[in-house]
Residue frames as a rotation matrix with the C-alpha (Angstrom) as fourth column:
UNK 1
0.648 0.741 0.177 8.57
-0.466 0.202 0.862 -1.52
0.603 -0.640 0.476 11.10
UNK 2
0.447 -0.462 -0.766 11.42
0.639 0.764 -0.088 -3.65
0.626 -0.450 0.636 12.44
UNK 3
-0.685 -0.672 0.282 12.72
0.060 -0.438 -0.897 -0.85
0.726 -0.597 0.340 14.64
UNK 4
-0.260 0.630 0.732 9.74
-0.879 -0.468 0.090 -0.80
0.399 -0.620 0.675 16.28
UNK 5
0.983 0.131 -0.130 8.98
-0.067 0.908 0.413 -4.61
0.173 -0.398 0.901 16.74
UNK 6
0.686 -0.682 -0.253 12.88
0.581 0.723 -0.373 -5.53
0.437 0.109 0.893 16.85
UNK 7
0.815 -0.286 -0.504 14.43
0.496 -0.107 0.862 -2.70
-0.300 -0.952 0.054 17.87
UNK 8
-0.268 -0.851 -0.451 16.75
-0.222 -0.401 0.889 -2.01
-0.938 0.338 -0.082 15.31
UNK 9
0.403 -0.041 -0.914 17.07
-0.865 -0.343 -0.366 -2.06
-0.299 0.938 -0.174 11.37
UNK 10
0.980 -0.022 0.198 17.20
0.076 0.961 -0.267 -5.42
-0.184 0.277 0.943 9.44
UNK 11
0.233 -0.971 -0.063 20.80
0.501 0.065 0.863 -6.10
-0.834 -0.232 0.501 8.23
UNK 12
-0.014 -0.190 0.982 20.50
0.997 0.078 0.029 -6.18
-0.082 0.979 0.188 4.90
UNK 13
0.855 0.250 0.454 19.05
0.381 -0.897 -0.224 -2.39
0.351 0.365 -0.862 5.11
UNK 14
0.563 -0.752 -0.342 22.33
-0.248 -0.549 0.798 -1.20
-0.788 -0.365 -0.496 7.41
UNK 15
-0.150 -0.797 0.586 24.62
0.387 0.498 0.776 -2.97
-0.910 0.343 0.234 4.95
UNK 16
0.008 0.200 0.980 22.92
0.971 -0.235 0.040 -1.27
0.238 0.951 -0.197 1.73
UNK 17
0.846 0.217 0.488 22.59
0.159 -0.975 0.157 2.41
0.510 -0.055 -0.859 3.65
UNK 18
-0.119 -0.990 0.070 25.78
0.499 -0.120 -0.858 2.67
0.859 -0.067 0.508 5.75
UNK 19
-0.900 -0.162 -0.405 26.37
0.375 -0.759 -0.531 5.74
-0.221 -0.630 0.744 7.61
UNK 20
-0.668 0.584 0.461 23.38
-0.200 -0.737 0.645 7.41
0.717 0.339 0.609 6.24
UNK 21
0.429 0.696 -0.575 20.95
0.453 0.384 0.804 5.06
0.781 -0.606 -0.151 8.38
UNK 22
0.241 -0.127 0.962 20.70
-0.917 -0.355 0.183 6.88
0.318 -0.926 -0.201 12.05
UNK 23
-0.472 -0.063 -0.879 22.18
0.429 0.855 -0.292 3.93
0.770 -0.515 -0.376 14.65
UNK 24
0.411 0.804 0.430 20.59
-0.320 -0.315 0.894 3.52
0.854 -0.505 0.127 17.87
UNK 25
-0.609 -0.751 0.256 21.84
-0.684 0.333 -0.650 2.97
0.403 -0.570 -0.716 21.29
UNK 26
-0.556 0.467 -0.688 20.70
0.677 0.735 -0.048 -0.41
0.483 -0.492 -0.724 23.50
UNK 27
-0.480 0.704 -0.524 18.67
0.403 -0.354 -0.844 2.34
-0.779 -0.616 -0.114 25.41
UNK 28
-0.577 0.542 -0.611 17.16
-0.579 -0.799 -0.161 3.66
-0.575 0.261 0.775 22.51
UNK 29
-0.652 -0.010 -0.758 16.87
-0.464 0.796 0.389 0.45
0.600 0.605 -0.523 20.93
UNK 30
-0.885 0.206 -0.419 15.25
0.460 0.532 -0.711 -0.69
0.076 -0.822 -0.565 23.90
UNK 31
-0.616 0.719 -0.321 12.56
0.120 -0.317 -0.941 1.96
-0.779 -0.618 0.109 24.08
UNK 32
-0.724 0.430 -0.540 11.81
-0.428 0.334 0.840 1.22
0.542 0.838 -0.058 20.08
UNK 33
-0.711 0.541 -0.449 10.54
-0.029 0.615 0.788 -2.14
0.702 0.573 -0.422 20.52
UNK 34
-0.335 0.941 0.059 7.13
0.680 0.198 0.706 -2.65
0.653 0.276 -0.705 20.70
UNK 35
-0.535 0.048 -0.844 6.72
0.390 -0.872 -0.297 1.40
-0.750 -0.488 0.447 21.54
UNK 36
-0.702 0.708 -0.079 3.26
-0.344 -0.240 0.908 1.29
0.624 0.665 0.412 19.22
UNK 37
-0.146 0.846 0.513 -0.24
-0.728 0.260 -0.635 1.13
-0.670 -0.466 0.577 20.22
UNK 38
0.662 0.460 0.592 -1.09
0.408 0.440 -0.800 -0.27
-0.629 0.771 0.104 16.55
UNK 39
-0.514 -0.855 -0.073 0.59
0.130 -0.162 0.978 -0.55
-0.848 0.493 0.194 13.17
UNK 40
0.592 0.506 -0.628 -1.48
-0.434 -0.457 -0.776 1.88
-0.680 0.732 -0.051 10.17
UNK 41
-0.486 -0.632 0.604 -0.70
0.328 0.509 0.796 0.11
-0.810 0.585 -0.040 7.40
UNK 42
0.117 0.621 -0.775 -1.81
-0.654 -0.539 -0.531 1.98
-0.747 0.569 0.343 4.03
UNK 43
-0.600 -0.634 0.487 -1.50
0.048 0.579 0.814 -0.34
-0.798 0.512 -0.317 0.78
UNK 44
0.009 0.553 -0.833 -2.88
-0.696 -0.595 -0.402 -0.01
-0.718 0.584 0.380 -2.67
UNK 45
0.700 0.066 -0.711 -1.20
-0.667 0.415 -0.619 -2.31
0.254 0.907 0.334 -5.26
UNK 46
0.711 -0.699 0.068 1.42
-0.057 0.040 0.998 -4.35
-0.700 -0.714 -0.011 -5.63
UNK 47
0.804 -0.336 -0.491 4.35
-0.504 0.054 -0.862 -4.77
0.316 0.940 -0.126 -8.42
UNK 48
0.856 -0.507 -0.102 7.32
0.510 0.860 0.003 -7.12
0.086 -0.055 0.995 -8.92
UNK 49
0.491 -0.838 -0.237 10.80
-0.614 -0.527 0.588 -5.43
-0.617 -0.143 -0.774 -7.12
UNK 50
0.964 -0.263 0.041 13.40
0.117 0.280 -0.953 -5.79
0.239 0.923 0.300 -10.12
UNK 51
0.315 -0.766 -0.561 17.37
0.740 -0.171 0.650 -5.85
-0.594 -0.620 0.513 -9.49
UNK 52
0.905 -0.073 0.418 19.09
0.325 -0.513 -0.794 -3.03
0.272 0.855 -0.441 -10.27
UNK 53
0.327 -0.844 -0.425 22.81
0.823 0.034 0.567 -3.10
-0.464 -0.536 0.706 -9.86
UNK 54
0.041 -0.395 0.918 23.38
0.516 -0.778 -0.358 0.00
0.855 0.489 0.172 -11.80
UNK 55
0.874 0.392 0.288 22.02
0.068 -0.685 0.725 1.57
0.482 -0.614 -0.625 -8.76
UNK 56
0.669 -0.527 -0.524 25.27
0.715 0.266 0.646 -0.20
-0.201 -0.807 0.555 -6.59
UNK 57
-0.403 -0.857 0.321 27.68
0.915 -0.386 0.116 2.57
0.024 0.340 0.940 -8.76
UNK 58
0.563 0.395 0.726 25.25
0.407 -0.897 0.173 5.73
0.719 0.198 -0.666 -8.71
UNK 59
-0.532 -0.827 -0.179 26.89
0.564 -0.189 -0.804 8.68
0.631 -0.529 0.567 -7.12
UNK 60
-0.675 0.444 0.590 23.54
-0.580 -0.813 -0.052 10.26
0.456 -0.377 0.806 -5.80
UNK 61
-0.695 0.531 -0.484 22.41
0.494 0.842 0.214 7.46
0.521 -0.090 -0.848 -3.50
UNK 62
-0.711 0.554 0.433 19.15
-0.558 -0.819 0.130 8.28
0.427 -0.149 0.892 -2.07
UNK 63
-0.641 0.456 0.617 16.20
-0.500 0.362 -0.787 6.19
-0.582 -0.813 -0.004 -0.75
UNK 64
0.555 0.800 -0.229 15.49
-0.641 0.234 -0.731 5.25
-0.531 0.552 0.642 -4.21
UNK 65
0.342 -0.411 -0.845 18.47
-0.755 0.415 -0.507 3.81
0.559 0.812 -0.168 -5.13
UNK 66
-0.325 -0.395 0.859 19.29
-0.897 0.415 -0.149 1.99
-0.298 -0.820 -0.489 -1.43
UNK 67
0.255 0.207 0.944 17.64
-0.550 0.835 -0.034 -1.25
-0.795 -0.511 0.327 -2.02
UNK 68
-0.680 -0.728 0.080 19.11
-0.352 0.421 0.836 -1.79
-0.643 0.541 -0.543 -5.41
UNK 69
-0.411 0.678 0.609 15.66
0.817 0.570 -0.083 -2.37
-0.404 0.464 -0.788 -6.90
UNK 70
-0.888 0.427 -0.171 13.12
-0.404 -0.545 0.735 -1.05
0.220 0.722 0.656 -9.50
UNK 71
-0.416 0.829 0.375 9.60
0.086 0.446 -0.891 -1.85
-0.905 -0.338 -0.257 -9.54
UNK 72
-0.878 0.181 -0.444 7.51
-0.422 0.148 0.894 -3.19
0.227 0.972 -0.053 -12.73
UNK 73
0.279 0.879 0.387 3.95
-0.739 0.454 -0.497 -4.28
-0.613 -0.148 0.776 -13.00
UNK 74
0.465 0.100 -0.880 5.45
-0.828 0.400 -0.392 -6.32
0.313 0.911 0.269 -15.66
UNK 75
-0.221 -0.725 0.652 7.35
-0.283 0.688 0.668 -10.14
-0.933 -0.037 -0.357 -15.64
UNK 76
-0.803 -0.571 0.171 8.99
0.066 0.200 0.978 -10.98
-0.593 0.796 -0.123 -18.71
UNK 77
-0.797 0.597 -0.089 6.08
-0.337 -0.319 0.886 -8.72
0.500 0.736 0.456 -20.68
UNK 78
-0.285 0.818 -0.500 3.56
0.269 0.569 0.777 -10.02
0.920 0.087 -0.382 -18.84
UNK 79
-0.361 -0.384 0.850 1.52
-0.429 -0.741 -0.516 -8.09
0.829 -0.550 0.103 -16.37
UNK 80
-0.806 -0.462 0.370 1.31
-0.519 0.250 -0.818 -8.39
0.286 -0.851 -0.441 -13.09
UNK 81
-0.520 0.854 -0.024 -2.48
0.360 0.193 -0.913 -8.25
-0.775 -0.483 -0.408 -12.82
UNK 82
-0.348 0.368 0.862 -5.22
0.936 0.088 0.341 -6.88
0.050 0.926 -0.375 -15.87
UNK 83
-0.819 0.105 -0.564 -5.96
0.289 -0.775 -0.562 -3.59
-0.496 -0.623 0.604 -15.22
UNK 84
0.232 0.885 0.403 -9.60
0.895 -0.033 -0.444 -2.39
-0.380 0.464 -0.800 -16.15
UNK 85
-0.133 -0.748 0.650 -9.11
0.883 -0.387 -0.266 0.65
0.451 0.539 0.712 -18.63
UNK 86
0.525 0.123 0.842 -10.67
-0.145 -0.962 0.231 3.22
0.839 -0.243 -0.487 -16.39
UNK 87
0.976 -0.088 -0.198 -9.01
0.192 -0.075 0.978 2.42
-0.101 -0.993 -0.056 -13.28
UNK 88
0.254 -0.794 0.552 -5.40
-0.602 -0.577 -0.552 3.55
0.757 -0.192 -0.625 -12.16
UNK 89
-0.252 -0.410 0.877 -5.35
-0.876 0.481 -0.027 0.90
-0.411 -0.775 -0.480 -9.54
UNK 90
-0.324 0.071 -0.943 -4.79
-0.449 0.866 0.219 -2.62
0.833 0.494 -0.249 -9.76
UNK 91
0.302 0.556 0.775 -6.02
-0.953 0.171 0.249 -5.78
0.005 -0.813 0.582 -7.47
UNK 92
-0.448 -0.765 -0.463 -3.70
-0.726 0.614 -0.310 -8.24
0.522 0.198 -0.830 -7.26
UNK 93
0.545 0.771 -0.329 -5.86
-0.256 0.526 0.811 -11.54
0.799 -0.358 0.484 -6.10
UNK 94
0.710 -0.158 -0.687 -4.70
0.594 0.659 0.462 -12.35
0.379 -0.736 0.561 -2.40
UNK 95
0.128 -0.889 0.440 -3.02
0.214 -0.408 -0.887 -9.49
0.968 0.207 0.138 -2.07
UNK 96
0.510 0.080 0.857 -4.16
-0.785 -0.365 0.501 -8.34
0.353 -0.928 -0.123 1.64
UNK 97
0.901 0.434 0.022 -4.06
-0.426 0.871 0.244 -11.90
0.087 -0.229 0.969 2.50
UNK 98
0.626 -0.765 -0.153 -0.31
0.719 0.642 -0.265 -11.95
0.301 0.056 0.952 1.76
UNK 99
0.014 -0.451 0.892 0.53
-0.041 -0.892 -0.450 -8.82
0.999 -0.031 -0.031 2.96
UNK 100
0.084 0.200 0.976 -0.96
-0.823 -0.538 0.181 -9.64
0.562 -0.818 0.120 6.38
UNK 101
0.943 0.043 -0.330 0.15
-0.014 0.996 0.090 -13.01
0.332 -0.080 0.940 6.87
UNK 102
0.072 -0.978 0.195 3.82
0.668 -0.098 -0.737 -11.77
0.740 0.183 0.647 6.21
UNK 103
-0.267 -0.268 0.926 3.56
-0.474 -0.800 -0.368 -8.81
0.839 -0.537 0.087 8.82
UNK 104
0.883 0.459 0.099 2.05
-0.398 0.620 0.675 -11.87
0.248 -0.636 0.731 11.17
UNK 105
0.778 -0.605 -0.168 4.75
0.572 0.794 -0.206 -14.02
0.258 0.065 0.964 10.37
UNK 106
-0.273 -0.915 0.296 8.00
0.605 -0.402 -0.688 -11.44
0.748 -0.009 0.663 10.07
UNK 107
-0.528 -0.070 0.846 6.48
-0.450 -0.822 -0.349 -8.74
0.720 -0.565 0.402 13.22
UNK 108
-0.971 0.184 -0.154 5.40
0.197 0.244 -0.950 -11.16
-0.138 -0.952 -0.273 16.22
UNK 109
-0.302 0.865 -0.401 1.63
0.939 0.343 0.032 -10.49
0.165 -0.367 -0.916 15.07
UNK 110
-0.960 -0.037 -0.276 1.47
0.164 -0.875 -0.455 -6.81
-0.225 -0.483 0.846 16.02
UNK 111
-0.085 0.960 -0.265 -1.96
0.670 -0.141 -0.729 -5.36
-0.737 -0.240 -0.632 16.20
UNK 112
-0.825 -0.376 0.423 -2.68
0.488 -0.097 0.867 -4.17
-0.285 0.922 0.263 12.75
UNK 113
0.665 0.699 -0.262 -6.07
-0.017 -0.337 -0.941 -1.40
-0.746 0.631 -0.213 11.42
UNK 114
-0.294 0.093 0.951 -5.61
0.956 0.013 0.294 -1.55
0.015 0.996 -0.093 7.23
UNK 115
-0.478 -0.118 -0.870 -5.45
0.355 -0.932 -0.069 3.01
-0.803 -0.342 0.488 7.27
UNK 116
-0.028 0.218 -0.975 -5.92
-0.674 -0.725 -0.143 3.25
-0.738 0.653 0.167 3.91
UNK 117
-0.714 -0.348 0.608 -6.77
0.046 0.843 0.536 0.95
-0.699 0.410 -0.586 0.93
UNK 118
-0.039 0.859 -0.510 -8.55
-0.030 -0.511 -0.859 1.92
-0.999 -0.018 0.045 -2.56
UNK 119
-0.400 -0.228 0.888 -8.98
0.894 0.116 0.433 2.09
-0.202 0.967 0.157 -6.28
UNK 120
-0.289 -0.005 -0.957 -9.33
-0.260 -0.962 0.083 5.01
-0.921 0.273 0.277 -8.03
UNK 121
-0.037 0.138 0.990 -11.20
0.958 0.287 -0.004 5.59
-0.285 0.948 -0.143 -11.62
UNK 122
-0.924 -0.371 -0.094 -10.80
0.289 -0.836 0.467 7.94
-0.252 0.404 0.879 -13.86
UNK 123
-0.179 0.822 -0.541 -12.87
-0.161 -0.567 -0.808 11.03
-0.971 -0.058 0.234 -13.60
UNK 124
-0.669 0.241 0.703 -15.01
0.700 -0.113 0.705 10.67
0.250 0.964 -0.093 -17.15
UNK 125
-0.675 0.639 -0.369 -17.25
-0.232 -0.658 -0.716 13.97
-0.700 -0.398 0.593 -16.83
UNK 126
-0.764 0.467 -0.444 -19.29
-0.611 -0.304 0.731 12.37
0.207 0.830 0.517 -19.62
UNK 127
-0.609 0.458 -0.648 -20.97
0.494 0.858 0.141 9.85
0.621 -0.234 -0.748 -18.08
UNK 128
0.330 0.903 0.274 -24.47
-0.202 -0.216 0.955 10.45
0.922 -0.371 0.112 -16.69
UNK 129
-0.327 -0.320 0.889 -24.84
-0.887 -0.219 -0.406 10.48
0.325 -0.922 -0.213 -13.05
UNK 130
0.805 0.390 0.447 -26.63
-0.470 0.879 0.079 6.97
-0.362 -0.274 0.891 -13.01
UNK 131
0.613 -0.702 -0.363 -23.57
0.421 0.679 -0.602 5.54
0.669 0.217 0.711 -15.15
UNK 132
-0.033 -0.609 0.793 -21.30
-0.593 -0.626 -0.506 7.59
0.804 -0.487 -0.340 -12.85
UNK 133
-0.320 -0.357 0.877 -22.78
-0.933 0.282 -0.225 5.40
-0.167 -0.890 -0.424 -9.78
UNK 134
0.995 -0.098 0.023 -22.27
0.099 0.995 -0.013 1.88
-0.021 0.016 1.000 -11.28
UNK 135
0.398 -0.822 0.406 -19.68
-0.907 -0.419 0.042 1.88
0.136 -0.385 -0.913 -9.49
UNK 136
0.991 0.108 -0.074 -19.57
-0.068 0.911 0.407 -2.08
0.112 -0.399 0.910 -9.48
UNK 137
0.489 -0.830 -0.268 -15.56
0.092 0.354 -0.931 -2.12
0.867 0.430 0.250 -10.05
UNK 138
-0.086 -0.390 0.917 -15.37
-0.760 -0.570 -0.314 -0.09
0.645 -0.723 -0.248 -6.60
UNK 139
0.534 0.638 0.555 -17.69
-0.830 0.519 0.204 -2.65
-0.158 -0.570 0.807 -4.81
UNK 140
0.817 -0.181 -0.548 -15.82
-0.132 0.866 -0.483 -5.51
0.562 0.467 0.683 -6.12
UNK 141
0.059 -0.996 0.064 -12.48
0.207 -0.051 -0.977 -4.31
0.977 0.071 0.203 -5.34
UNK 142
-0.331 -0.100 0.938 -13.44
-0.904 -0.253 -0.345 -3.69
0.272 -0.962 -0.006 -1.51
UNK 143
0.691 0.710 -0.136 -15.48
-0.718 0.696 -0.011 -6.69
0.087 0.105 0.991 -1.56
UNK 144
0.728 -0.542 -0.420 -12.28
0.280 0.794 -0.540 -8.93
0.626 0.275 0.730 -2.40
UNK 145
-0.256 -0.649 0.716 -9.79
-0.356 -0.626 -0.694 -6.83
0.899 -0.433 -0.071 -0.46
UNK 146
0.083 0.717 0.692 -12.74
-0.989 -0.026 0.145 -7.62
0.121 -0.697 0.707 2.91
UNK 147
0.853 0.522 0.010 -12.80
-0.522 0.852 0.028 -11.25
0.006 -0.029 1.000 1.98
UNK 148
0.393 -0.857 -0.334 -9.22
0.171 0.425 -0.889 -11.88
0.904 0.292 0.314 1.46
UNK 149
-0.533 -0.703 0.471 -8.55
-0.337 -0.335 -0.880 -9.98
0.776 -0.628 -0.058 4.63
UNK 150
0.376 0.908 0.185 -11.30
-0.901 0.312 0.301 -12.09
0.215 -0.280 0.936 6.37
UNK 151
0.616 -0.653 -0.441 -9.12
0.373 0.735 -0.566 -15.24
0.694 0.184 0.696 5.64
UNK 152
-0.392 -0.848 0.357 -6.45
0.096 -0.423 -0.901 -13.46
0.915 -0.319 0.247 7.04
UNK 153
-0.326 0.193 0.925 -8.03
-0.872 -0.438 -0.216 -12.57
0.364 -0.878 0.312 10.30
UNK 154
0.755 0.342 0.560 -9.33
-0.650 0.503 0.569 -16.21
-0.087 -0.794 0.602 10.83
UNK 155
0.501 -0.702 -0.506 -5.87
0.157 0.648 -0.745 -17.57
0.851 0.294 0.435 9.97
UNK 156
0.286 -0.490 -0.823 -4.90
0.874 -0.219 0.434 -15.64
-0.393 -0.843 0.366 13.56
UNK 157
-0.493 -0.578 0.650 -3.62
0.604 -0.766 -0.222 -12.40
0.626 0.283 0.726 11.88
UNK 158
-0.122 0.286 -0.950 -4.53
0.646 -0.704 -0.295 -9.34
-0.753 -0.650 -0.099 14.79
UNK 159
-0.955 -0.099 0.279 -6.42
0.276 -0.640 0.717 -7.12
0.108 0.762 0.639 12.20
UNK 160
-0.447 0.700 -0.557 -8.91
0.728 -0.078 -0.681 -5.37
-0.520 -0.710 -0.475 14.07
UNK 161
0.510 0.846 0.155 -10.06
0.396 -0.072 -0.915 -2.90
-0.763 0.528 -0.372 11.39
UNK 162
-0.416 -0.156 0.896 -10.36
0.902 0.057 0.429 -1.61
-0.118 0.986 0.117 7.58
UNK 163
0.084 0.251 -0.964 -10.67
-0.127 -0.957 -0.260 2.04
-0.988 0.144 -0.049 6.42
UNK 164
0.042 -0.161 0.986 -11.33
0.941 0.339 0.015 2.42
-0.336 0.927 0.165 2.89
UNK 165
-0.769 -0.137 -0.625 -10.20
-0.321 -0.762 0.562 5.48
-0.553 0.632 0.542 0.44
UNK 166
-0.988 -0.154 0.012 -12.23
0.140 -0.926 -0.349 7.47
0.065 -0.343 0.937 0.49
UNK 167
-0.404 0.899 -0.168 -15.75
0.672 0.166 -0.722 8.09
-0.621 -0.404 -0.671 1.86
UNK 168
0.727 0.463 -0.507 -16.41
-0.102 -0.657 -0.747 11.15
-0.679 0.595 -0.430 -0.53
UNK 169
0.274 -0.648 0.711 -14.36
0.903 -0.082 -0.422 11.65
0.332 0.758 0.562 -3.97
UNK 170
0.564 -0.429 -0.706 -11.56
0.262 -0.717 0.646 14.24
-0.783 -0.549 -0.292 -3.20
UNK 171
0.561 -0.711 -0.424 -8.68
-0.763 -0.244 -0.599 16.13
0.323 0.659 -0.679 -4.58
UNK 172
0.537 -0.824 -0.181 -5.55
0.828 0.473 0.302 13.37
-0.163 -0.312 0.936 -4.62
UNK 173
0.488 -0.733 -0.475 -2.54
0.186 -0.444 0.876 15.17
-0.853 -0.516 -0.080 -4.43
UNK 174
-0.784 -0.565 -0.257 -0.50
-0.292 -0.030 0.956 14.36
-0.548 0.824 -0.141 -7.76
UNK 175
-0.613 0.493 0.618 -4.09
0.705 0.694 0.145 13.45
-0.357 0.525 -0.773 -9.44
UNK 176
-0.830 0.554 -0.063 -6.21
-0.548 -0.790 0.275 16.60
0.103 0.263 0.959 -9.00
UNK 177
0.198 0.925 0.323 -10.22
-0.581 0.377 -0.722 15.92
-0.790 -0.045 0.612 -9.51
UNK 178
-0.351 -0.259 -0.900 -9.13
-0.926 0.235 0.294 13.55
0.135 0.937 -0.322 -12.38
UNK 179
-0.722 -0.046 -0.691 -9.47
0.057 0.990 -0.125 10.40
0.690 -0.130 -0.712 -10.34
UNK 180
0.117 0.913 0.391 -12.31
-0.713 -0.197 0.673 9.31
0.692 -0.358 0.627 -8.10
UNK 181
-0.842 -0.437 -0.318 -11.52
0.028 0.553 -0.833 7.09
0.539 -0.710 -0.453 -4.86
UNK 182
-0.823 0.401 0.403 -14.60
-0.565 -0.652 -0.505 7.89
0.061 -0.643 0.763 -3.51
UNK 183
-0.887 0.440 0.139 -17.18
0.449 0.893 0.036 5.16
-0.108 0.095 -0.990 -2.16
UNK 184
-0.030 0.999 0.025 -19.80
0.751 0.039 -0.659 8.25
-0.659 -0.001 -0.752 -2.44
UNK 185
-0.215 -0.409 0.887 -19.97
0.976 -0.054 0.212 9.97
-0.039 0.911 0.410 -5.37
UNK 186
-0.209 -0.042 -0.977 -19.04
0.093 -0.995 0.023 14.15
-0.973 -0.086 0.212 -5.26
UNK 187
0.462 0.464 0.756 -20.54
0.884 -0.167 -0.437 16.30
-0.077 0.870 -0.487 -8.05
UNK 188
-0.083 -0.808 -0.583 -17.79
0.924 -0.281 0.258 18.09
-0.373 -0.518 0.770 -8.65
UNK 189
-0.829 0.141 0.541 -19.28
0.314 -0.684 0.659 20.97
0.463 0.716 0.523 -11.21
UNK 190
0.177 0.926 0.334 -22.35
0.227 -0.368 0.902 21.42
0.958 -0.084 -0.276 -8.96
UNK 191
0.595 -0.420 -0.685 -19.93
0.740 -0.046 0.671 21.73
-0.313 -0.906 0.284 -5.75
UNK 192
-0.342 -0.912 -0.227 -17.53
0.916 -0.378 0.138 24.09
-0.211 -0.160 0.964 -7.30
C-alpha cells in the first residue's frame, strides 16, 4: 500500500529486495500517491511473523524469502488463538480492530471496504441438514469481526463497508467442496 499512499516502497522493503523491486521516477512516484478510489482489503487470520536468517544466505530469493520471516500460529508452543476442530480458520480477538487502526495510523486514514473476510468449516457430509445449519460458529465469527470493526469505525477509522465470504458455499480454489465459507448453505449432492 505505501506506494500508493507514499509514493514509493518503505525502506526496509528496498533494502531487503534490491534490484529486483521496480524503482519509480518523481513523476511516477508522484502519480502513485493517493491514485485509489478505496483500499480492498481481504483478511482472514492472523499468525506470529518468525525471523528467519537462513533465508539472508538462500540462493533462490523470491517473495517468500525477502522479508526474512516465517509465519507460525504458534509462540513458544503455544497457539496463537484455539481453533474449533471443524474450522480451518481462526479468530484472533481484536483482530480487525488492529488491523484497521494500523492502516489508520501507518496510511493517512485512506478510505477502506473490508473485500473479503471469513471462516470456513469443514465440509462433514454426515451431518443432517438441520445440524448442517447450526451454523452458530459462522454467526459468531462475523458477529465479532462487525463489532470489533464497529470500535474501529467509531475510533475515526474511514471503513465504509464489510463483505463477508461467501454468500453461498463455493468451490475454494486449493480446498475443493471440502470447506464451506458460505453464510447460506449449498446442497452440494442435490446441486451436482
Amino acid at each position: 500500500m505505501d506506494p500508493l499512499t507514499n509514493g514509493d516502497y518503505p525502506k526496509i522493503m528496498k533494502s531487503l529486495v534490491g534490484d529486483r523491486l521496480p524503482r519509480f521516477t518523481k513523476e511516477e512516484s508522484k502519480l502513485l500517491k493517493g491514485s485509489f478510489d478505496f483500499i480492498g482489503l481481504n483478511y482472514y487470520t492472523s499468525a506470529y511473523a518468525i525471523d528467519a536468517p537462513e533465508f539472508r544466505t538462500v540462493s533462490n530469493v523470491s517473495y517468500m524469502t525477502d522479508s526474512l520471516t516465517t509465519t507460525s500460529y504458534l509462540r513458544n508452543g503455544v497457539p496463537l488463538v484455539q481453533r474449533l476442530p471443524q474450522m480451518t480458520s481462526m479468530f484472533i480477538q481484536g483482530e480487525s480492530e488492529i488491523f484497521c487502526s494500523s492502516t489508520k495510523r501507518k496510511y493517512n486514514n485512506p478510505l477502506v471496504y473490508i473485500t473479503e473476510n471469513g471462516v470456513d468449516e469443514i465440509n462433514d457430509p454426515k451431518l443432517t441438514l438441520e445440524e448442517a445449519l447450526a451454523d452458530n460458529q459462522r454467526i459468531d465469527y462475523h458477529f465479532r469481526h462487525l463489532d470489533y470493526l464497529l470500535a474501529s469505525i467509531n475510533d475515526g477509522v474511514n471503513v465504509k463497508g464489510y463483505f463477508a465470504w461467501s454468500l453461498l458455499d463455493d468451490f475454494e480454489w486449493t480446498l475443493g467442496y471440502t470447506v464451506r465459507f458460505g453464510i447460506n448453505y449449498v446442497d452440494y449432492i442435490k446441486m451436482g
